[in-house]
PDB file of the backbone (N, CA, C, O) and the ligand in Angstrom, with CONECT records:
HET     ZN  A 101       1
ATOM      1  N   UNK A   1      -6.595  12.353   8.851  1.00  0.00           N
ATOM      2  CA  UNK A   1      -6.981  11.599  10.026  1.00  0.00           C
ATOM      3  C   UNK A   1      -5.742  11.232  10.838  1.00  0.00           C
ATOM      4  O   UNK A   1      -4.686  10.930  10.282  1.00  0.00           O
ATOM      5  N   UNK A   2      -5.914  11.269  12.377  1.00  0.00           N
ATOM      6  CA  UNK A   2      -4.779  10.829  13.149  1.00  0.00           C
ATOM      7  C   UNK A   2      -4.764   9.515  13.312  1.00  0.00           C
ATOM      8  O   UNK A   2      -5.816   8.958  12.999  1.00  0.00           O
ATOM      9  N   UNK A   3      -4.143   9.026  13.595  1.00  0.00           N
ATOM     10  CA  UNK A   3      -3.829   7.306  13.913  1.00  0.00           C
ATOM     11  C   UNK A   3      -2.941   7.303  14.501  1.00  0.00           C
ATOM     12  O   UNK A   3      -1.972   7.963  14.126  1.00  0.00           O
ATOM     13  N   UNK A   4      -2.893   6.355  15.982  1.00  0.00           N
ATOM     14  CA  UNK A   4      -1.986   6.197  16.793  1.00  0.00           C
ATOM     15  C   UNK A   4      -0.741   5.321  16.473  1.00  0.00           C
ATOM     16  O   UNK A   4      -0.756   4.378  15.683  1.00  0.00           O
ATOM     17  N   UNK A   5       0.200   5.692  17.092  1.00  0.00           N
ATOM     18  CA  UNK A   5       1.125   5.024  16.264  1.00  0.00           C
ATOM     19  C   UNK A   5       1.202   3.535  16.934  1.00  0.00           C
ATOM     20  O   UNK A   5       1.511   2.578  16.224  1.00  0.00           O
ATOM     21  N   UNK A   6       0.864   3.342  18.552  1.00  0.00           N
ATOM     22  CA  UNK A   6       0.481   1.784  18.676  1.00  0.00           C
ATOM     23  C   UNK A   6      -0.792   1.793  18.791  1.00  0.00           C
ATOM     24  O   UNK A   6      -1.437   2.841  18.811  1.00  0.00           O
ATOM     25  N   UNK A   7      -1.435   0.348  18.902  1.00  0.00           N
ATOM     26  CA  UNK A   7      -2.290   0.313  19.050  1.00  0.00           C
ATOM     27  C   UNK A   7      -2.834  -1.411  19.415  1.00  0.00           C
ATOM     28  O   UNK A   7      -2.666  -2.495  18.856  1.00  0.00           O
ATOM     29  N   UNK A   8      -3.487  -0.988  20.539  1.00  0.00           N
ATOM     30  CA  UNK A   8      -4.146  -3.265  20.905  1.00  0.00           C
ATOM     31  C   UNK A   8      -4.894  -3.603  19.923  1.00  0.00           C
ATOM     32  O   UNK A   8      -5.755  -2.884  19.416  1.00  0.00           O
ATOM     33  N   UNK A   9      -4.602  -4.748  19.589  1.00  0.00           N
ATOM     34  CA  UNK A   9      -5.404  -5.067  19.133  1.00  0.00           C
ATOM     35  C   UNK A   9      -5.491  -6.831  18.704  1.00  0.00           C
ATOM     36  O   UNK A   9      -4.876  -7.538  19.501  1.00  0.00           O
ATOM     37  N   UNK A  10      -5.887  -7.259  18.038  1.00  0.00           N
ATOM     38  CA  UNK A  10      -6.101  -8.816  18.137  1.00  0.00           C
ATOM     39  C   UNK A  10      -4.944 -10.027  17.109  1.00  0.00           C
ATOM     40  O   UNK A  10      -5.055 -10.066  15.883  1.00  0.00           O
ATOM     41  N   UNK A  11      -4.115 -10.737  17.712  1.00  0.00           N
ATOM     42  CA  UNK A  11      -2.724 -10.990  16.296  1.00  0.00           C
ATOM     43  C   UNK A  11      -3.555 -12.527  16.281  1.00  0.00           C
ATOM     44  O   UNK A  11      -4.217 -13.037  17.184  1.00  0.00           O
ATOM     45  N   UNK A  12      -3.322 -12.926  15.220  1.00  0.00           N
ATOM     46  CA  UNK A  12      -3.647 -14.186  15.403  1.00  0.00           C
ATOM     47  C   UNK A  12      -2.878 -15.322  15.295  1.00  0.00           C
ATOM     48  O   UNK A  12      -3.189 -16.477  15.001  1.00  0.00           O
ATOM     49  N   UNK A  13      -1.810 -14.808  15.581  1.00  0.00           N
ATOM     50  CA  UNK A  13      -0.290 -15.564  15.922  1.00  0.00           C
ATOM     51  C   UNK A  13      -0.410 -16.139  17.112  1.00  0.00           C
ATOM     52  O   UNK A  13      -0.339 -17.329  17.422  1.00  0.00           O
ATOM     53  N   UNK A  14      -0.643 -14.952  17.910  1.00  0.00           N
ATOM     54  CA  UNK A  14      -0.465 -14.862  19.339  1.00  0.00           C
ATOM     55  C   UNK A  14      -2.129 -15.133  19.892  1.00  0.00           C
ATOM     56  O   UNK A  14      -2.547 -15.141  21.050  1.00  0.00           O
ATOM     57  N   UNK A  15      -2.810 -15.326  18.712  1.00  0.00           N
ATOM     58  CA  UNK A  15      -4.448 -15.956  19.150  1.00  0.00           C
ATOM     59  C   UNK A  15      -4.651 -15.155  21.099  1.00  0.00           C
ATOM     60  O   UNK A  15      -5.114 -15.546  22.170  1.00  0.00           O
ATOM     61  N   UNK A  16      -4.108 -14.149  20.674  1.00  0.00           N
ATOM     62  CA  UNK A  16      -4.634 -12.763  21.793  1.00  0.00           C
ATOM     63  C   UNK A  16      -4.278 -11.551  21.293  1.00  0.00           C
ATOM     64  O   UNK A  16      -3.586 -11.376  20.290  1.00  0.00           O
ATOM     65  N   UNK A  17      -4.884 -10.479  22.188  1.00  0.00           N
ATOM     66  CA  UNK A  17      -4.887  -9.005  21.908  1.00  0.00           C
ATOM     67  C   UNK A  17      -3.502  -8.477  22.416  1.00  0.00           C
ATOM     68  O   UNK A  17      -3.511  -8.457  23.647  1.00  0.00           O
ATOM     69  N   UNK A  18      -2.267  -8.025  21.868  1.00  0.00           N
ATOM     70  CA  UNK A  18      -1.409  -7.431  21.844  1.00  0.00           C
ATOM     71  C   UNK A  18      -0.929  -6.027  21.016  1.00  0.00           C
ATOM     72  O   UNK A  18      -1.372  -5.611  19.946  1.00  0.00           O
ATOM     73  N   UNK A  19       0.111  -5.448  21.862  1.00  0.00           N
ATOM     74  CA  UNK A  19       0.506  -4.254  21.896  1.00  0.00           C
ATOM     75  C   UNK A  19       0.780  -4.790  19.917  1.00  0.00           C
ATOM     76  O   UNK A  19       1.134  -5.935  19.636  1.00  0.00           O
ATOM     77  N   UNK A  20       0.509  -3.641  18.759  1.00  0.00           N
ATOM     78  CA  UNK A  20       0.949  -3.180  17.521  1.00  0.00           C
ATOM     79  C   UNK A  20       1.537  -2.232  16.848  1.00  0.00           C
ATOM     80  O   UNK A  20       0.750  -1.556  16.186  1.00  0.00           O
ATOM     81  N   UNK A  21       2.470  -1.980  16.785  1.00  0.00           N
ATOM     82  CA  UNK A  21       3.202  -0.711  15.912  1.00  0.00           C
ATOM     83  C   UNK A  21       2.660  -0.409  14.512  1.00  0.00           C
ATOM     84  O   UNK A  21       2.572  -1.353  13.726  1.00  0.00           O
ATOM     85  N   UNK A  22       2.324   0.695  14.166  1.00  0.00           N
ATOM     86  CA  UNK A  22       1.858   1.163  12.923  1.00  0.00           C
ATOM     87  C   UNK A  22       2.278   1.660  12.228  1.00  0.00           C
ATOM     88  O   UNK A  22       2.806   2.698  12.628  1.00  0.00           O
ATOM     89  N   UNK A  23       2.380   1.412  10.919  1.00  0.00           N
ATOM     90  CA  UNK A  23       3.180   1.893   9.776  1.00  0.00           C
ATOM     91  C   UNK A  23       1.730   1.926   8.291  1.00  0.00           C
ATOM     92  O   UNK A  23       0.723   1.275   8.011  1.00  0.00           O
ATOM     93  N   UNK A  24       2.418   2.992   7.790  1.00  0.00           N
ATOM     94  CA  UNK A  24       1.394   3.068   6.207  1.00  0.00           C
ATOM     95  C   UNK A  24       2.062   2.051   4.853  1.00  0.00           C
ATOM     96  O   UNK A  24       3.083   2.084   4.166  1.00  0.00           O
ATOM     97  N   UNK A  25       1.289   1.497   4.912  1.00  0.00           N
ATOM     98  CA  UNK A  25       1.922   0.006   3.466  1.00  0.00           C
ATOM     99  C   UNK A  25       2.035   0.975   2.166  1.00  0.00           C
ATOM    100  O   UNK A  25       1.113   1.673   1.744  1.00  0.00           O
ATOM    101  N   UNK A  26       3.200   0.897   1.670  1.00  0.00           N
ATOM    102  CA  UNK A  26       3.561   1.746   0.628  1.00  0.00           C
ATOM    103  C   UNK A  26       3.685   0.821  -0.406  1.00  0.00           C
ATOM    104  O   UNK A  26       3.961  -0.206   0.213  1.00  0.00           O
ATOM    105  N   UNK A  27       3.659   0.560  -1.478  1.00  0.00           N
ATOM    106  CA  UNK A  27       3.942  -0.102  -2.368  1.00  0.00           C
ATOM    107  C   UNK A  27       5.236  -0.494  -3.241  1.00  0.00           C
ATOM    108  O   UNK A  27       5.694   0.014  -4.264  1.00  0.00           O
ATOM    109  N   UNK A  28       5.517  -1.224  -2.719  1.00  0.00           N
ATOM    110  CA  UNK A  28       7.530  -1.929  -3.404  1.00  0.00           C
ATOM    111  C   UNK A  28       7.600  -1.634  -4.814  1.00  0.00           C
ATOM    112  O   UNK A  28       6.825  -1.498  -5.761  1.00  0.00           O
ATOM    113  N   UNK A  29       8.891  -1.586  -4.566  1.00  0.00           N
ATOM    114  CA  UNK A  29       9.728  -1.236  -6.031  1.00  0.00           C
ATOM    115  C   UNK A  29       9.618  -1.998  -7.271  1.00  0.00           C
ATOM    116  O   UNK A  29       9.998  -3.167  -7.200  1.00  0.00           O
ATOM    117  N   UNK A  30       8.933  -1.349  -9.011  1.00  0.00           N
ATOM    118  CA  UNK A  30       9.001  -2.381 -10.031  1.00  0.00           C
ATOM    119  C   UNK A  30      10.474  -2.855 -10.627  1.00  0.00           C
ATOM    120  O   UNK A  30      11.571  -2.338 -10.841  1.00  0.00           O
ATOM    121  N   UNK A  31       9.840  -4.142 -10.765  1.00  0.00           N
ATOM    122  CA  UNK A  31      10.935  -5.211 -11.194  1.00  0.00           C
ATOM    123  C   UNK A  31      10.963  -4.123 -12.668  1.00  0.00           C
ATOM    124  O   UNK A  31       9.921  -3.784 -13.230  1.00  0.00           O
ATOM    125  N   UNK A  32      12.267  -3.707 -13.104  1.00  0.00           N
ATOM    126  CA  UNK A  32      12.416  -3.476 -14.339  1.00  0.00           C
ATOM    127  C   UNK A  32      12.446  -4.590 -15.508  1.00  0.00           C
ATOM    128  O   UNK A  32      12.181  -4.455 -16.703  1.00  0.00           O
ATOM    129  N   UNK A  33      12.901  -5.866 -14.702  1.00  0.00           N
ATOM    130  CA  UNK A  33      13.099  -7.565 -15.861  1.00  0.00           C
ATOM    131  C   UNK A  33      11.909  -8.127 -16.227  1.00  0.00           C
ATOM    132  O   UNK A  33      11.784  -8.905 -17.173  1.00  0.00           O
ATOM    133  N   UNK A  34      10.611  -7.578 -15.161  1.00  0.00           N
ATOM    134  CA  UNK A  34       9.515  -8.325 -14.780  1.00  0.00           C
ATOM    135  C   UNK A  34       9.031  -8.074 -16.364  1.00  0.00           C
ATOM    136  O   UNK A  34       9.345  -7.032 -16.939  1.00  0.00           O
ATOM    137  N   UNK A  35       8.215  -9.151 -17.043  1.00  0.00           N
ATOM    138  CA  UNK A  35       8.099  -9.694 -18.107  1.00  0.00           C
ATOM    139  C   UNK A  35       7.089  -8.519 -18.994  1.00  0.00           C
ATOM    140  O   UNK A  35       7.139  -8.257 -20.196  1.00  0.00           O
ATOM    141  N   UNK A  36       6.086  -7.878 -17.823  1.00  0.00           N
ATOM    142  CA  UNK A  36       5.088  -7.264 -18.034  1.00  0.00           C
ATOM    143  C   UNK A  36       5.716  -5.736 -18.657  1.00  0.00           C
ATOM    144  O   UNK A  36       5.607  -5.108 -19.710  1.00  0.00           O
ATOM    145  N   UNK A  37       6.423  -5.562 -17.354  1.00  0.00           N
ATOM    146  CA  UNK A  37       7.267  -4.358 -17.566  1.00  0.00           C
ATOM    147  C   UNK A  37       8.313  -4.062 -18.778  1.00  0.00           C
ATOM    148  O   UNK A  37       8.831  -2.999 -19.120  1.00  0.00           O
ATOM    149  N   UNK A  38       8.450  -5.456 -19.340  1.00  0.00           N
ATOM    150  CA  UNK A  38       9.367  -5.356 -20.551  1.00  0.00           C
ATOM    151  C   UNK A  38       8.696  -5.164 -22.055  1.00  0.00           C
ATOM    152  O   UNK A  38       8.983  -4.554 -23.085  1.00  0.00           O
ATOM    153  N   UNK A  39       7.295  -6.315 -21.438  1.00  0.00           N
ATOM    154  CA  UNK A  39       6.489  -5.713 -22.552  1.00  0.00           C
ATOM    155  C   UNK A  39       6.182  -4.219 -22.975  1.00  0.00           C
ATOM    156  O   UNK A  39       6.124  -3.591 -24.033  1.00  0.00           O
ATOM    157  N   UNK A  40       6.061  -4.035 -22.011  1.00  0.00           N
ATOM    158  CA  UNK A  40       4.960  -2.734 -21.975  1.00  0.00           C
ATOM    159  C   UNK A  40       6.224  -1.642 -22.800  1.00  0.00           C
ATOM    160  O   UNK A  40       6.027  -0.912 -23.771  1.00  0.00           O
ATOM    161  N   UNK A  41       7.745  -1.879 -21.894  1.00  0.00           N
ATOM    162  CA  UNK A  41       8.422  -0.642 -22.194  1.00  0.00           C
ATOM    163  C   UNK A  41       8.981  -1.141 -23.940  1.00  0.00           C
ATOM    164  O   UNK A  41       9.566  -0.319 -24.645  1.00  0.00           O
ATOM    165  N   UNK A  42       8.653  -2.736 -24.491  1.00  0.00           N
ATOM    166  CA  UNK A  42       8.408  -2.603 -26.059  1.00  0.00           C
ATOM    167  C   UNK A  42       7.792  -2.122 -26.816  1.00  0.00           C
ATOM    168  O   UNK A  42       8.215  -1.670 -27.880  1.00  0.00           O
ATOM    169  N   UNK A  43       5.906  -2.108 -26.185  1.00  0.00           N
ATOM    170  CA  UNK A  43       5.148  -1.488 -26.885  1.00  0.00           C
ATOM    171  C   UNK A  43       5.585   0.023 -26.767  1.00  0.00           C
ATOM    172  O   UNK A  43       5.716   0.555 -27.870  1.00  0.00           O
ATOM    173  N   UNK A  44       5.794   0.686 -25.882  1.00  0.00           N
ATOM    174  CA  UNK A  44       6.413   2.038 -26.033  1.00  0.00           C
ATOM    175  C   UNK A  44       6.964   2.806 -26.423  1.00  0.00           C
ATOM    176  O   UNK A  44       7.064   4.020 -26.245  1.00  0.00           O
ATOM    177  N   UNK A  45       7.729   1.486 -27.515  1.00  0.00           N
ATOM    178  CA  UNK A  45       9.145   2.242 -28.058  1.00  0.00           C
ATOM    179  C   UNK A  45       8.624   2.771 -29.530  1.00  0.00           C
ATOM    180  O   UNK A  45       7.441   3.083 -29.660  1.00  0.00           O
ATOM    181  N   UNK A  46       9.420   2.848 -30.484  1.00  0.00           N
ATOM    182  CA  UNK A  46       9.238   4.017 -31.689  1.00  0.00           C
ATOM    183  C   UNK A  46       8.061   4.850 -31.571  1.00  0.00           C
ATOM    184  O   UNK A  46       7.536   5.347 -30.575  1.00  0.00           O
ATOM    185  N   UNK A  47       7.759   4.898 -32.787  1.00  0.00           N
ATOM    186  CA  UNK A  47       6.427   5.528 -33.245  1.00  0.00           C
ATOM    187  C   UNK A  47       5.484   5.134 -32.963  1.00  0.00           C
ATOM    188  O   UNK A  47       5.105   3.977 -33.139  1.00  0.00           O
ATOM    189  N   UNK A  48       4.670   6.351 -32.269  1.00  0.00           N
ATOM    190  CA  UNK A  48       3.296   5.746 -32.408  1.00  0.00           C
ATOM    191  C   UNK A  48       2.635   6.319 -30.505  1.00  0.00           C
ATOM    192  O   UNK A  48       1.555   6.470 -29.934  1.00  0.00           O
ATOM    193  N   UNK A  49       3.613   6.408 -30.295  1.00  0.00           N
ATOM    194  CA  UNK A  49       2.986   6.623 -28.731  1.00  0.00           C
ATOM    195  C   UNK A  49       2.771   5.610 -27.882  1.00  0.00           C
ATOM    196  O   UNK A  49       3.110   4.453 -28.130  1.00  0.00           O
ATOM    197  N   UNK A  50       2.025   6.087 -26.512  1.00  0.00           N
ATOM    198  CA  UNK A  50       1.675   4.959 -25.800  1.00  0.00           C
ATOM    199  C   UNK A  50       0.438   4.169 -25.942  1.00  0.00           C
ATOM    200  O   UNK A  50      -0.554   4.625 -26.511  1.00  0.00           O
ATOM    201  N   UNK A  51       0.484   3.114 -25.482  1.00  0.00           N
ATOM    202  CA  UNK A  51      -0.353   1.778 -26.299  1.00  0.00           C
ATOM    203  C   UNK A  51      -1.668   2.283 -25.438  1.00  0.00           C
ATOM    204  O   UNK A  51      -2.746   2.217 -26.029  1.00  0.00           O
ATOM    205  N   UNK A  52      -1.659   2.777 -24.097  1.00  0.00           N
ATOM    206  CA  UNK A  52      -2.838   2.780 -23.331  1.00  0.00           C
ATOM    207  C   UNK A  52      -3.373   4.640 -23.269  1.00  0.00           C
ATOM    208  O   UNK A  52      -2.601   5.468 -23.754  1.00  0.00           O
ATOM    209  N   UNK A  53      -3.901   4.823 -23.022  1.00  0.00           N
ATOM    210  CA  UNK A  53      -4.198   6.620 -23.292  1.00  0.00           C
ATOM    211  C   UNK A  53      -3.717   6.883 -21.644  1.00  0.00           C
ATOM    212  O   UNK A  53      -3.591   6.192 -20.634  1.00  0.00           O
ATOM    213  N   UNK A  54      -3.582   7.939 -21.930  1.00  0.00           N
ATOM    214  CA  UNK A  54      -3.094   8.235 -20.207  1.00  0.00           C
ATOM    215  C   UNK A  54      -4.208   9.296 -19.592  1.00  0.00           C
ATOM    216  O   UNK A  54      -4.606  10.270 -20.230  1.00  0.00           O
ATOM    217  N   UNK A  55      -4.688   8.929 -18.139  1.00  0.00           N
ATOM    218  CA  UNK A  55      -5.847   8.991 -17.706  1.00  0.00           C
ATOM    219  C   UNK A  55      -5.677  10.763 -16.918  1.00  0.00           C
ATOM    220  O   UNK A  55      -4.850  10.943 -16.024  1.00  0.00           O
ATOM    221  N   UNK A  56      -6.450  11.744 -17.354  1.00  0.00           N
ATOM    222  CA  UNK A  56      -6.420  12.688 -17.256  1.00  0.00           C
ATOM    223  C   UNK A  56      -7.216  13.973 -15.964  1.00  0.00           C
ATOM    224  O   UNK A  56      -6.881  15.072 -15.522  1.00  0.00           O
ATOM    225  N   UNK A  57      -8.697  12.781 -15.716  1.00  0.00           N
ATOM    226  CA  UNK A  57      -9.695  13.174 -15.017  1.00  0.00           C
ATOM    227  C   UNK A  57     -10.310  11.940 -14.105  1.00  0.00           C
ATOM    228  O   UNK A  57     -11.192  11.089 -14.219  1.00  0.00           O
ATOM    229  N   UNK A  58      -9.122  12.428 -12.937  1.00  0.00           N
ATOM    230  CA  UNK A  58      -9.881  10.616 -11.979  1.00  0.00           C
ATOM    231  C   UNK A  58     -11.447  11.164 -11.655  1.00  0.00           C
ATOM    232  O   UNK A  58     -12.078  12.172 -11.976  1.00  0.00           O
ATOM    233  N   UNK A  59     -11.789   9.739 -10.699  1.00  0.00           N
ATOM    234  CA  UNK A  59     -13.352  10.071 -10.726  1.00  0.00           C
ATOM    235  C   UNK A  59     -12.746   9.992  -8.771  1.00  0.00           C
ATOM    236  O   UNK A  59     -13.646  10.211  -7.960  1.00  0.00           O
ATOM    237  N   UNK A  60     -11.665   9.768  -8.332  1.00  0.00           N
ATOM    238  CA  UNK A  60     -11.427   9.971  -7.038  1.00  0.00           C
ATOM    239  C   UNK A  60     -10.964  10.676  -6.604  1.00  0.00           C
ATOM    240  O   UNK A  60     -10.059  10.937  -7.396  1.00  0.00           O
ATOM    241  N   UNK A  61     -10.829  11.608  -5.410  1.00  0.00           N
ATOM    242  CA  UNK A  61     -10.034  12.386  -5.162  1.00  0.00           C
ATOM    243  C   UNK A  61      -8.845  12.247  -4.001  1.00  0.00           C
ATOM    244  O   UNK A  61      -8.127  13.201  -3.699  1.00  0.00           O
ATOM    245  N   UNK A  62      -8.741  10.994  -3.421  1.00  0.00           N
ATOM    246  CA  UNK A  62      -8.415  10.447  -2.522  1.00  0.00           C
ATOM    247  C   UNK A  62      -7.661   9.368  -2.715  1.00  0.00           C
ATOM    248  O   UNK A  62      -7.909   8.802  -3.779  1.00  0.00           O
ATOM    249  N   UNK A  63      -6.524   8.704  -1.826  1.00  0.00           N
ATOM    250  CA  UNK A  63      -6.141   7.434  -1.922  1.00  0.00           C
ATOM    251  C   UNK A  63      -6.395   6.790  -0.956  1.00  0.00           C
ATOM    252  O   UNK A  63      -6.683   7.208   0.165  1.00  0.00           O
ATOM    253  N   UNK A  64      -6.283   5.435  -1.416  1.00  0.00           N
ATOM    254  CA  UNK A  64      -6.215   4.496  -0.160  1.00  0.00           C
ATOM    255  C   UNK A  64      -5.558   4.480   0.850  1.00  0.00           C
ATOM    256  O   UNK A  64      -4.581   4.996   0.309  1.00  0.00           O
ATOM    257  N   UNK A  65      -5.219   4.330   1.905  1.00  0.00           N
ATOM    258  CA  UNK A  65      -3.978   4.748   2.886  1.00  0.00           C
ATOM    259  C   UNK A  65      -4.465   2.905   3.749  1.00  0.00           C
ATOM    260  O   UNK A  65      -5.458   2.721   4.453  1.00  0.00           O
ATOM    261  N   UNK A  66      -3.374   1.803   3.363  1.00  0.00           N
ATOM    262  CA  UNK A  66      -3.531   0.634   4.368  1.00  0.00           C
ATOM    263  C   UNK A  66      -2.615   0.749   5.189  1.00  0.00           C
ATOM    264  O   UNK A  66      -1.516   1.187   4.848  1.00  0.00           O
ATOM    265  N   UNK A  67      -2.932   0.321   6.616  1.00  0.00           N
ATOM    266  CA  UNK A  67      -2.261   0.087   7.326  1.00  0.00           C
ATOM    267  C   UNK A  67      -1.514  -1.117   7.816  1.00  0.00           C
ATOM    268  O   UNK A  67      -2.011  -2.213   7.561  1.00  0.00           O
ATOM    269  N   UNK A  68      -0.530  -1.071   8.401  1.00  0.00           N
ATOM    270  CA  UNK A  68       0.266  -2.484   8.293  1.00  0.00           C
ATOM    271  C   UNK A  68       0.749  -2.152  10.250  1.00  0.00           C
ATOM    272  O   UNK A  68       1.136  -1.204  10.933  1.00  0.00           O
ATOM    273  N   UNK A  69       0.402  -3.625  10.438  1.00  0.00           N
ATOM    274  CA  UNK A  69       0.183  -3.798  11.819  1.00  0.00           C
ATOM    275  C   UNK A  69       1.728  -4.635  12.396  1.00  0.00           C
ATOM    276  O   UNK A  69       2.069  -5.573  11.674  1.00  0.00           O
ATOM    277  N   UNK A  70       2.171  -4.493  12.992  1.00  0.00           N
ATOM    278  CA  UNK A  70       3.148  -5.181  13.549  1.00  0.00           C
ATOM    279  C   UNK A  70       3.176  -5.573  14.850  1.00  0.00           C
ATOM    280  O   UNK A  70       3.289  -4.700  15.711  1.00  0.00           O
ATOM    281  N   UNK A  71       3.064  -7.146  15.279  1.00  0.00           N
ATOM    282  CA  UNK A  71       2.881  -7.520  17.068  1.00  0.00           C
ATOM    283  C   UNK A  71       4.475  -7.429  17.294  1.00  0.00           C
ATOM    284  O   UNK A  71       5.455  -7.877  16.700  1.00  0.00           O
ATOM    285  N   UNK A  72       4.297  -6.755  18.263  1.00  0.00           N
ATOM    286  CA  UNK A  72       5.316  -6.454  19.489  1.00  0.00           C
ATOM    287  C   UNK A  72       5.899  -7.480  20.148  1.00  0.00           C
ATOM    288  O   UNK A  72       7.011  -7.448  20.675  1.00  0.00           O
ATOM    289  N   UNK A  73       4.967  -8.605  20.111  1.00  0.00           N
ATOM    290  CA  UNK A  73       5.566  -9.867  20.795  1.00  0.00           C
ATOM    291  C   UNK A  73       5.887 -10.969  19.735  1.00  0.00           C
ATOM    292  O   UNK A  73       6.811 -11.695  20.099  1.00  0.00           O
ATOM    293  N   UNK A  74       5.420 -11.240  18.661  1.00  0.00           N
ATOM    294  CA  UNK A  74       5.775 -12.262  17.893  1.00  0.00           C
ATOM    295  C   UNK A  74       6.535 -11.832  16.469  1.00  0.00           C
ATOM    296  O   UNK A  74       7.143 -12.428  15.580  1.00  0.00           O
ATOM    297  N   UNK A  75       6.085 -10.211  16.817  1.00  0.00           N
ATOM    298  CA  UNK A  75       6.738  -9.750  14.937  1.00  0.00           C
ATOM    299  C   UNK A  75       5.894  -9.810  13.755  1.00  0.00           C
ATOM    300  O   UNK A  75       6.086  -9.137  12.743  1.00  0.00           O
ATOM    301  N   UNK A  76       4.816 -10.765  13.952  1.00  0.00           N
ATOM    302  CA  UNK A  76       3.604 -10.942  12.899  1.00  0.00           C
ATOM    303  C   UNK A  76       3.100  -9.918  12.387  1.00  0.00           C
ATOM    304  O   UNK A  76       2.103  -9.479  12.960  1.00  0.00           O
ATOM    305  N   UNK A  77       3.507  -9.322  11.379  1.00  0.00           N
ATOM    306  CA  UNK A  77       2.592  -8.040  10.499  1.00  0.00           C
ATOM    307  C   UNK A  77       1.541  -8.629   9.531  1.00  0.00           C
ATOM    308  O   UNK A  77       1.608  -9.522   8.686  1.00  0.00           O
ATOM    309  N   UNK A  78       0.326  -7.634  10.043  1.00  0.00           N
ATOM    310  CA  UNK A  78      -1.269  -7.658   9.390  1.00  0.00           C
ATOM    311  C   UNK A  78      -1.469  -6.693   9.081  1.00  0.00           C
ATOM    312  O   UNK A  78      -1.185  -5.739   9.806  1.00  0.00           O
ATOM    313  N   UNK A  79      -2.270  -6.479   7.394  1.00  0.00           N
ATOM    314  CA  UNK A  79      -2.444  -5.017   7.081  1.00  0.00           C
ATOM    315  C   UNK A  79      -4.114  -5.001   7.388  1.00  0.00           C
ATOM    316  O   UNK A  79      -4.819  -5.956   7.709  1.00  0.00           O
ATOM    317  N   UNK A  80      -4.420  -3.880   7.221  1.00  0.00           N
ATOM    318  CA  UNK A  80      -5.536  -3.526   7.471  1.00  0.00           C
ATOM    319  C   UNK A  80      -6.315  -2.995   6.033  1.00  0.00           C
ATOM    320  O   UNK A  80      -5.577  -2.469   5.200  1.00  0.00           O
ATOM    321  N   UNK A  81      -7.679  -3.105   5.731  1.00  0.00           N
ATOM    322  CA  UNK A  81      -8.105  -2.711   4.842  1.00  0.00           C
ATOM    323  C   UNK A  81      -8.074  -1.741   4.441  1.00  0.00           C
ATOM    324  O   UNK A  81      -8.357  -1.181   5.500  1.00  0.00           O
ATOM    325  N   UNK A  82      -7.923  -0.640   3.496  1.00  0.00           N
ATOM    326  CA  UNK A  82      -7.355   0.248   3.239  1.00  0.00           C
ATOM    327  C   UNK A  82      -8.878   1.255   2.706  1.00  0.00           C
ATOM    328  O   UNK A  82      -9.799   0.968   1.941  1.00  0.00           O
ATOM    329  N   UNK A  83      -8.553   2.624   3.603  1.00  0.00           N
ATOM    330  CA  UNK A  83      -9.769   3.356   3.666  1.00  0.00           C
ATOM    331  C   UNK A  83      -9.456   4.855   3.163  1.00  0.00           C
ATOM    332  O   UNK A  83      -8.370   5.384   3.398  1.00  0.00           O
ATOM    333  N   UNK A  84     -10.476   5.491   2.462  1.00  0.00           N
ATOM    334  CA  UNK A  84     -10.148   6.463   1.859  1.00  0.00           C
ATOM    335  C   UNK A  84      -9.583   7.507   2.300  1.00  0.00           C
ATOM    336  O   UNK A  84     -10.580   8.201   2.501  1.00  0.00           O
ATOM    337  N   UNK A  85      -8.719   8.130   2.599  1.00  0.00           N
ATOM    338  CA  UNK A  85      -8.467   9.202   3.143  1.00  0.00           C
ATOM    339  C   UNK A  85      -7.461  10.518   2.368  1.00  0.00           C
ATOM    340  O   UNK A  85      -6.748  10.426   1.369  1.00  0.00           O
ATOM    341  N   UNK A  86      -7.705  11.621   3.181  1.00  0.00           N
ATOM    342  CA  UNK A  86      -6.951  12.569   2.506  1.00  0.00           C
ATOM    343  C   UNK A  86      -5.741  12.955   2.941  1.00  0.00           C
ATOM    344  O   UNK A  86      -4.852  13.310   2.167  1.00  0.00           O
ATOM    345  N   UNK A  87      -5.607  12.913   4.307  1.00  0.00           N
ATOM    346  CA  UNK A  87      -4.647  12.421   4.607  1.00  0.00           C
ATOM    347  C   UNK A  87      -4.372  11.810   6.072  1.00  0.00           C
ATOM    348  O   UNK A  87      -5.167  12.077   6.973  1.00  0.00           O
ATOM    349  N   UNK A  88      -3.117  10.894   6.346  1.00  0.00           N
ATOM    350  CA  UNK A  88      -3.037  10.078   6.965  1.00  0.00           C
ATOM    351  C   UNK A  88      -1.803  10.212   7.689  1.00  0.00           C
ATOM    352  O   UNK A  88      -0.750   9.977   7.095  1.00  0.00           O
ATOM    353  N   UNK A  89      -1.796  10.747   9.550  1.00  0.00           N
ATOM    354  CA  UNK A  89      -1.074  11.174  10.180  1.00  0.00           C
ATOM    355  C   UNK A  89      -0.853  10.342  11.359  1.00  0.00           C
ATOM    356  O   UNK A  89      -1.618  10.320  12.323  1.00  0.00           O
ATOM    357  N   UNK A  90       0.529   9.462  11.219  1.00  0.00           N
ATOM    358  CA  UNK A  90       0.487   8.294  12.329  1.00  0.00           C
ATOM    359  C   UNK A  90       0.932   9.527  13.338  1.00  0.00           C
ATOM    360  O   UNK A  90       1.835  10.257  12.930  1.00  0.00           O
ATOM    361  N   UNK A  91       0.400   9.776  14.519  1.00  0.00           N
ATOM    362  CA  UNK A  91       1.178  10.295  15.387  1.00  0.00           C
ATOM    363  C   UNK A  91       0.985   9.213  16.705  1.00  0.00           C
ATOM    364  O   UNK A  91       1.603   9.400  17.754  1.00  0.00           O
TER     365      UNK A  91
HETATM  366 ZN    ZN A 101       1.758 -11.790  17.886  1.00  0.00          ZN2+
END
C-alpha cells in the first residue's frame, strides 16, 4: 500500500488540523540488562535447550505496519493504529 508521506490531519496539541510527516514505528532496541532479558538468556544456558518451543507455522502472513505522525507545527508525534499489510510504501 502507498501512503503519503505528509498528510492533514487532526493534532491535538494544536486542537486543529495540521500539516504531518510520516514515518513507519519500528520497534527500539532490547535492553540486554533488562531483567527479563537476563532471565530468559539464564534459562538458555547449558543443557537442555530453549525453555519456550520456537514457533514454526504462523497463522499470519502479514505484519502490522503503525504509523507515527509528526505535526509540523508543534512537533507532537501520534501513532496510528497499526493495520495489516504486506507491504508499506511511504512515498
Ligand atoms: Zn501540533
Amino acid at each position: 500500500m502507498k501512503i503519503p508521506k505528509q498528510l492533514n490531519t487532526f493534532c491535538p496539541k494544536c486542537k486543529s488540523h495540521t500539516r504531518h510527516s510520516v514515518s513507519l514505528y519500528k520497534a527500539g532496541k532490547r535492553r540486554t540488562l533488562a531483567l527479563g532479558e537476563l532471565r530468559h538468556a539464564m534459562e538458555n544456558r547449558g543443557y537442555g535447550g530453549s525453555k519456550k518451543p520456537i514457533q514454526k507455522r504462523l497463522a499470519k502472513v502479514t505484519k502490522k505496519a503503525a504509523l507515527k505522525l509528526k505535526c509540523e507545527k508543534c512537533g507532537y508525534t501520534l501513532s496510528r493504529k497499526g493495520i495489516r499489510l504486506k507491504k508499506a510504501d511511504i512515498v
